[in-house]
Each structure stands twice: as C-alpha cells, then as structure tokens.
N, C-alpha and C positions, 0 to 999 in steps of 0.2 A: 351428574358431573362427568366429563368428558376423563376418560381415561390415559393416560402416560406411564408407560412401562421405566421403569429406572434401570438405567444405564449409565454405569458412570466409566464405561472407558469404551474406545472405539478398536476395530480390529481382534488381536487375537483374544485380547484382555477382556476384547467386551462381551465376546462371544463365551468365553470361561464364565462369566459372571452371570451371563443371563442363561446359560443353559445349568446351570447351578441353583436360578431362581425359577424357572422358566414355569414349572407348575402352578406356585402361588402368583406370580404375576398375571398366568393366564386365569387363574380362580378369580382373580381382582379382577379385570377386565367383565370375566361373564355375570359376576354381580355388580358389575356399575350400573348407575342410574339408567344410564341412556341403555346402553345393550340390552337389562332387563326389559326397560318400555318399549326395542325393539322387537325382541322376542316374544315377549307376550302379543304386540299384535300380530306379527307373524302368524302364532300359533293358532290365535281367535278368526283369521282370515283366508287362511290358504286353504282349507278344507271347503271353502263353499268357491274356489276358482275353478272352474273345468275350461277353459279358453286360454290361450294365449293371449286374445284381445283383451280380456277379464286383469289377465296378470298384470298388463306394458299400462294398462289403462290406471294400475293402483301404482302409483312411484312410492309410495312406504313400501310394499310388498316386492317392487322394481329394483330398487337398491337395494335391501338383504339379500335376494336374489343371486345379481351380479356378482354384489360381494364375495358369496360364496365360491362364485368362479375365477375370483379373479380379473371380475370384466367390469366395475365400478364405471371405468371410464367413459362408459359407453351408457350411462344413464341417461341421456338426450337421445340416441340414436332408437329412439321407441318401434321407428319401421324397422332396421334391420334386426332387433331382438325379435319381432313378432317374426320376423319372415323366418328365420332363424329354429324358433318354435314348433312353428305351423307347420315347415317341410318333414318335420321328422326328420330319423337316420337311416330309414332302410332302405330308400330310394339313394342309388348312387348319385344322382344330379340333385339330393337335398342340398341345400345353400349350407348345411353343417360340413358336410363331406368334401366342400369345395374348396372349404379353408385350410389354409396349411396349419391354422393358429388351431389345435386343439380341444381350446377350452370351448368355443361353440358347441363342440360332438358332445362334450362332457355334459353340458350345459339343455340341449335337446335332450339328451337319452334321460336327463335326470326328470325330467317334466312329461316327458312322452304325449304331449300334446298332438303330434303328428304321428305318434307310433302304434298307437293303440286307442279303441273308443272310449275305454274310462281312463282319462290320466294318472298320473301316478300322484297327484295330490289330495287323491280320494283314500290312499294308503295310509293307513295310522300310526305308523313312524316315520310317515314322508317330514313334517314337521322337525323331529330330530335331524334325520339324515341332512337336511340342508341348513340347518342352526349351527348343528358340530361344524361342518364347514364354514359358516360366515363368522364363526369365534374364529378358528383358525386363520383362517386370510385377517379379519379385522384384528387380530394381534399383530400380523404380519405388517400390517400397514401402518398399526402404531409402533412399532421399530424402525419402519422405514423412515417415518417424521424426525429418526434420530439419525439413523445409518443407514442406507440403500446397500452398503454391504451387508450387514448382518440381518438384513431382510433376507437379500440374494440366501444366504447361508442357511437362514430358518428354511427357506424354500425349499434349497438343492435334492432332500433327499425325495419329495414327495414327485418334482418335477423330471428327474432321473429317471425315478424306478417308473415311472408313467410311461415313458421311452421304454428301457426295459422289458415290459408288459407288452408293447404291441410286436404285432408281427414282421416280419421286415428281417433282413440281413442289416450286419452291423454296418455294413456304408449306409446303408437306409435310416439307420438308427442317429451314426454320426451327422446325415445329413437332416436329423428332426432338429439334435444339439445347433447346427446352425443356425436353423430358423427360428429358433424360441431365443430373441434379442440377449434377455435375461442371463439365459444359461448358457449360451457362446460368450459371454462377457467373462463370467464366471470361469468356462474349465478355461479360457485362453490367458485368463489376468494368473490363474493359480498355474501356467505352464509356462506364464513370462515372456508369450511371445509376443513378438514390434507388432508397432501400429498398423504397418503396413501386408499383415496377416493377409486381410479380408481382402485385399487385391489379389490375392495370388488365386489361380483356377480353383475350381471347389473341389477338384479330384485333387488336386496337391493339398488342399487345406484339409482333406480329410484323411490322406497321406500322415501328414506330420501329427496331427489329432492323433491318428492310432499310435505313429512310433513314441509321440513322446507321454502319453499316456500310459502305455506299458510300459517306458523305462522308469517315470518318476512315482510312477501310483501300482503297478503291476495290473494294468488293468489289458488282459491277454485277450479279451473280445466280450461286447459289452455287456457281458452274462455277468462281467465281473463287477460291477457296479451293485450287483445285489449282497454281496460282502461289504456290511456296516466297515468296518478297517478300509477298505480300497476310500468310503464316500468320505472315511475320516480323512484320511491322506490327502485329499482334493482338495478340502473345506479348508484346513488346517493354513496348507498354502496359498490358497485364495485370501485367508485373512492375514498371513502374515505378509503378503505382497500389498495388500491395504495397507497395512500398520508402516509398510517400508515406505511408501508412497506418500503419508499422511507425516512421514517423518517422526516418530514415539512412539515409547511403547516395551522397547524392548532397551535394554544393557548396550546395547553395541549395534554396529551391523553385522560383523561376521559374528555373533552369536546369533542373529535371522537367517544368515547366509548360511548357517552349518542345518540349520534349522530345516529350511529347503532344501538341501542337499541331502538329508534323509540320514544323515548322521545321528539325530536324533529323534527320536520317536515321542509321539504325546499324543496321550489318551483320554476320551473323555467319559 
C-alpha cells in the first residue's frame, strides 16, 4: 500500500502538526509495503553492482537511487546519470563539477564509480547510507503530493547547511541560494519580496538578500544559518506568507502581519 502522510492543514498549521508527528509518520512510510519491497531489493542487489553501466542498466535500483538525491526526475535520462557516474569528482572537467546543480557531486562521490577502483557499493553500510536517504526525500515527496510548501520546509534545513558546509565567501554562497530554484523561492517568499526580484542585476539581488536577511532573521553572514533559531525564523515566515497567500489559517491578518514583523516569536 502506497503511503500518505496526514496532513490536515496547510501552512503554518500544517507545518506545527506534521513536525509534531513527523517521527511516527516517517516509521509508517519505512514499513509500508511498497518501501519495504523496495528496500529489500535494494539491499539483495547493490552489493553485486561495480559499474555505472550495471546501475542505469537496473531502473528498480535506478530510482531508489535518484530518489535518494533528489534527482527522481531524471529516471529516463540513463545516458546523463551514467556519464554523470563514470567521470567521477576528482577530475575538474567531471560532468559532476560542471553543474551548478549539486546533487550530481553528491550523487557521484556517493557511488564513486569514477573515483576509486572498488566502488563504494562493495561497503557494508553503503546499503544504509543510501536507504536513510531515499526514506528521507521519498517522505519529502509524499508531502509534496499535498503541499510543495511544506516539502520546500521539510527540505530548508538539509539544503542550507549544505551551502553552509562548502567553501566559498558569502556572496558565493548567496549566489548557490540563487541557483537552487527551490530555495531562492523559499528565502525570497519568507522576505516578501515582488515578483519582479529576479530581474534586478544578481549583485543587487544579492545586496538586498544579505540586507534583509539580517534585519528580519539576524542572519550577519551566512555562518549564521547554522543557528537552528535563525533557520526557524526563516521557515516560520516562509510558512506564514503561504498561509497569507492561500488566505486561512490564522485569526486575522494583522495577527500574521505582527507575526512577520518579529513581534512575536514561536518556537518549535
């Protein structure tokens, strides 16, 4: 049986509700039918793959995969996962290193197909290491069937501190936040700025990114992100700008509107 996480309200409400459930919901999800019968053959097959070709060539083993990175969508595109694969990461001209889109890097280093002569799925916790991941996104996806916001939300903090973690100055950093569609949605809807944002130069849009990130989230350079409080302060307004949007949810407007204004504080 196909798993559905219960969600019964959208925005900030829904977000209170499911991270209140969010353990036993994710326990449901890794004993359901289907996840079970995907993990077990995960488990029974990935030990005998040493190729890339081997991998793209099994689509059961191809999608848990993906899954795990985030890259589902890309279950057809069999050549650019192999190419993807095969170059490794160490080579600067790898087809990983060329993308601006991350999860490839993540995606190669995790398999090391191209990195090293015995891959990493010869490792006896390789089979975990990539399961705990594909529960965690395939929960993520069964949220998104409900709310694309409160995916974006589940997401934020894994996708942030990822940023965070590389090296780079913080314009390097704000200019990662740009390129990950996702999470430029994300910190721009929880800072309220017009549509017409993503016109303005990238060095002014990275401008107003720092100034109004530190005045509304205290986020002083993006070290500060790694303070659970700053990623709450983010979330918080990202969901209650859904809920304004989606019109319910809340008592009032100016009881949202005090809300955003940091007048009030709410913790989770």
């Amino acid at each position: 049986m196909t798993f559905t996480p219960v969600i019964p309200f959208s925005g900030l409400q829904g977000w209170t509700f499911l991270s209140k459930s969010i353990d036993s919901q994710r326990e449901s999800l890794i004993n359901s039918s289907e996840a079970k019968r995907e993990s077990e053959a995960f488990r029974q097959k990935i030990g005998r793959i040493k190729s890339a070709e081997e991998l793209v060539g099994d689509r059961e083993l191809l999608s848990v995969t993906l899954t795990a990175f985030g890259l589902e969508a890309d279950i057809d595109n069999v050549f650019l996962i192999k190419k993807v694969l095969e170059d490794g990461t160490l080579s600067p001209d790898a087809l990983a290193n060329r993308f601006s889109d991350k999860r490839y890097l993540s995606l190669s280093k995790a398999f090391g197909f191209g990195d090293f002569d015995v891959p990493r799925t010869q490792l006896s916790d390789f089979p975990d290491e990539i399961l705990s991941a594909y529960n965690t996104r395939k929960f993520e996806v069964a949220v998104g069937e409900q709310s694309q916001d409160l995916r974006l939300a589940l997401s934020f903090d894994r996708e942030i501190l990822d940023i965070v973690d590389m090296g780079g100055s913080d314009t390097v950093k704000w200019l990662e936040v740009l390129g990950n569609a996702p999470l430029k949605s994300m910190v721009e809807r929880s800072l309220f700025l017009t549509s017409n944002f993503g016109n303005l130069p990238i060095d002014k849009q990275i401008t107003i990114l720092k100034e109004k990130s530190n005045s509304r989230f205290g986020v002083y350079d993006f070290e500060s992100f790694r303070d659970p409080d700053v990623r709450g302060k983010l979330r918080v307004n990202f969901l209650l700008a859904s809920q304004i949007t989606e019109g319910g949810g809340l008592s009032s407007a100016s009881t949202a509107l005090s809300l955003l204004q940091g007048s009030t504080t709410l913790r989770f």
